[in-house]
Every structure is written in structure tokens, then in C-alpha cells.
C-alpha positions in Angstrom: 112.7 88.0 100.0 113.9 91.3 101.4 111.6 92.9 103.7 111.9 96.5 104.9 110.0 96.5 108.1 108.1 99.3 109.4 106.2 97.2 112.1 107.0 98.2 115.7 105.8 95.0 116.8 108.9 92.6 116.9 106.7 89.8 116.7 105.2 90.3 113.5 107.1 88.6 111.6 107.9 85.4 113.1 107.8 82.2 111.6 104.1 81.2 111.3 102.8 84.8 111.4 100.3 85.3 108.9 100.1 88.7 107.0 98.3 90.0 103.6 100.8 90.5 100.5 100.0 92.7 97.8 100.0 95.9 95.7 97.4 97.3 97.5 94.7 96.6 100.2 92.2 95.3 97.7 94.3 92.6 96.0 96.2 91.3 99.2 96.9 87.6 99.8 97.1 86.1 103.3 100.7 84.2 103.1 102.3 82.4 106.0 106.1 83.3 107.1 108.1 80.3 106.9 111.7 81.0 108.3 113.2 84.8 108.9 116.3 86.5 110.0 117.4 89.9 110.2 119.7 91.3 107.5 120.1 95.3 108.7 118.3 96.8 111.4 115.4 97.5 109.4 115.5 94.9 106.7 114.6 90.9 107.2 115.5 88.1 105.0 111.7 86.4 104.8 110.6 83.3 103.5 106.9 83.0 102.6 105.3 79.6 102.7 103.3 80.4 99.0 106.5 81.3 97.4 108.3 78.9 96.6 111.3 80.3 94.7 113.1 83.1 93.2 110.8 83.8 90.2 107.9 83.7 92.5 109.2 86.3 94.7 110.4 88.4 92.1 106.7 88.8 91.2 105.9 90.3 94.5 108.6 93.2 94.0 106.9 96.3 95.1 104.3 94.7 96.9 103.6 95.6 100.5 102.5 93.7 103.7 99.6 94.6 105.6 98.4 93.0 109.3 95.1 91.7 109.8 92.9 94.7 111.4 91.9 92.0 114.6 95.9 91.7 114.6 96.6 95.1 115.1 96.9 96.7 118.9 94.2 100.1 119.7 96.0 102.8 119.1 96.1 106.0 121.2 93.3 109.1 120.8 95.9 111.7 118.7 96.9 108.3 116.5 95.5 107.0 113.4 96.4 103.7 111.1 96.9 104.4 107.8 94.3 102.7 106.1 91.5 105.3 108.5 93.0 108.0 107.0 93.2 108.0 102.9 89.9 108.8 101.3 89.0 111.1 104.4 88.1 114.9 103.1 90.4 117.5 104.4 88.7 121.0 104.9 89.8 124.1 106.4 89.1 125.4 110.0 87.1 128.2 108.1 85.1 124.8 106.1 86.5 125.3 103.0 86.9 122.1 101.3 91.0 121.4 100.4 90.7 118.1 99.0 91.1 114.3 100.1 94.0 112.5 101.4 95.5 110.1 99.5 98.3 108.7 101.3 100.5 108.9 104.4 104.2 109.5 104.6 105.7 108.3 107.2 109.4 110.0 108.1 111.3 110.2 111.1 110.7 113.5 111.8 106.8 113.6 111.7 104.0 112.0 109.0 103.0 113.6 105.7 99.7 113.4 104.3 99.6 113.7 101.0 96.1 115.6 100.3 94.7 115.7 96.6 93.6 119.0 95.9 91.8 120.5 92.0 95.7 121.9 91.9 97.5 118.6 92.6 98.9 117.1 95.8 99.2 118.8 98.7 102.0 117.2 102.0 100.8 118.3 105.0 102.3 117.8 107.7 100.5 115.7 110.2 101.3 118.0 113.0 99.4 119.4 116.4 98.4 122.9 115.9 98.0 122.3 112.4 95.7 119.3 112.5 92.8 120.2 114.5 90.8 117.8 114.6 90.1 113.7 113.2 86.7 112.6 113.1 86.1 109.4 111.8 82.8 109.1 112.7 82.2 111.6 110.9 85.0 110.9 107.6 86.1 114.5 107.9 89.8 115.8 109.1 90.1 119.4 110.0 92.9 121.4 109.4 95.0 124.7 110.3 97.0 125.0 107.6 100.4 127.2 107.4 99.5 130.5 104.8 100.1 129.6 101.7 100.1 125.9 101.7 96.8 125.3 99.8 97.3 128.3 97.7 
């Protein structure tokens, strides 16, 4: 299968690594990497032990790959995975409610968060000075946002 890779651990997916396959976080499958190699600089050629042909992989089309949480390395104070952030209200400095986020969109320049507002979604861009604050204690992300954004 063809992998697209957004791991910055190089070790990840190595031959014997174990990782969780499927459309979501909720229907994931732990399969073992049997053989890799790269094919572009962000795309492997993998081989899953469970998968034992073509037909199989072409069932997993779409699916993504997820590391086990006790695989993954603590992460930084201003730095968040994923999977801490969607579902997390978003409100406004001022404590208006703006809605809930519902994914992240990770590009090169900075991350979107998509945030599901009563008008539809909302990107905002994950960005100091606009983000204030994180506070997953408390499941609430504060935000700055540029005039107009919510409107």
C-alpha cells in the first residue's frame, strides 16, 4: 500500500512497528508492518502483516494510521496532538461561545482548526496572538479571533 507519511518520527514505520488502521479512531485495527521502502519523500511503499493482497488493501483506501498514545513522545507546552483537540469548545476572549472544533489541518505554513459553528465551519488559524489559551483540563480553547471571522 501507498502511505503518505505525516510522522516526524523516522522510526515509525519500520518493519515490525505496530500502528492502528482505520477510518477513524473508533474503528481502528492494530496491524503489524511487514516490509517498507520509501517511494517519494513523503510517500512509503508498506506492507501490512493482516493484508494479504491487493483486494485487501484496496479496502483500506482512505483509511488513516494512528500511533498508540504510550507510543507517542510529550509534546511541548504551546503543542497539542490532534486527537486533544477536536470536540474541545472554542469561545471568544469576551466568553462568547463560537462553536466546537472538529478537525485539524495541518499545512506547511501553520495548522487550521476547523471549528463548527450554528453557521457552518469555521478555519482558524492555529496561530499565537490569536489562540490564547488551551486548557485541557478544563476542555475549553480560548480564542482572539481576527474581526469578522465568526461573523
Amino acid at each position: 500500500m501507498v502511505v503518505r507519511s505525516l510522522s516526524e518520527n523516522p522510526a515509525r514505520f519500520q518493519p515490525g512497528s505496530r500502528l492502528l488502521v482505520g477510518r477513524d479512531v473508533d474503528t481502528v485495527v492494530e496491524m503489524v508492518i511487514g516490509a517498507v521502502r520509501p517511494q517519494q519523500p513523503d510517500r512509503l511503499l508498506v506492507t501490512f502483516d493482516l493484508v494479504p493482497d491487493r483486494s485487501a488493501a484496496e479496502a483500506l483506501r482512505g483509511c488513516r494510521i494512528f500511533a498508540p498514545a504510550a507510543a507517542l513522545p510529550e509534546l511541548p507546552d504551546d503543542m497539542f496532538w490532534e486527537r486533544d483537540l477536536v470536540g474541545l469548545p472554542v469561545v471568544n476572549v469576551d466568553g462568547t461561545d463560537l462553536g466546537v472544533i472538529s478537525a485539524v489541518l495541518s499545512r506547511a505554513e501553520q495548522d487550521l482548526w476547523e471549528v463548527q459553528t450554528p453557521g457552518g465551519p469555521v478555519l482558524l488559524p492555529a496561530a499565537k496572538g490569536i489562540v490564547v489559551s488551551v486548557d485541557l483540563g478544563a476542555g475549553r480553547v480560548t480564542v482572539d479571533p481576527p474581526a469578522g471571522l465568526f461573523d
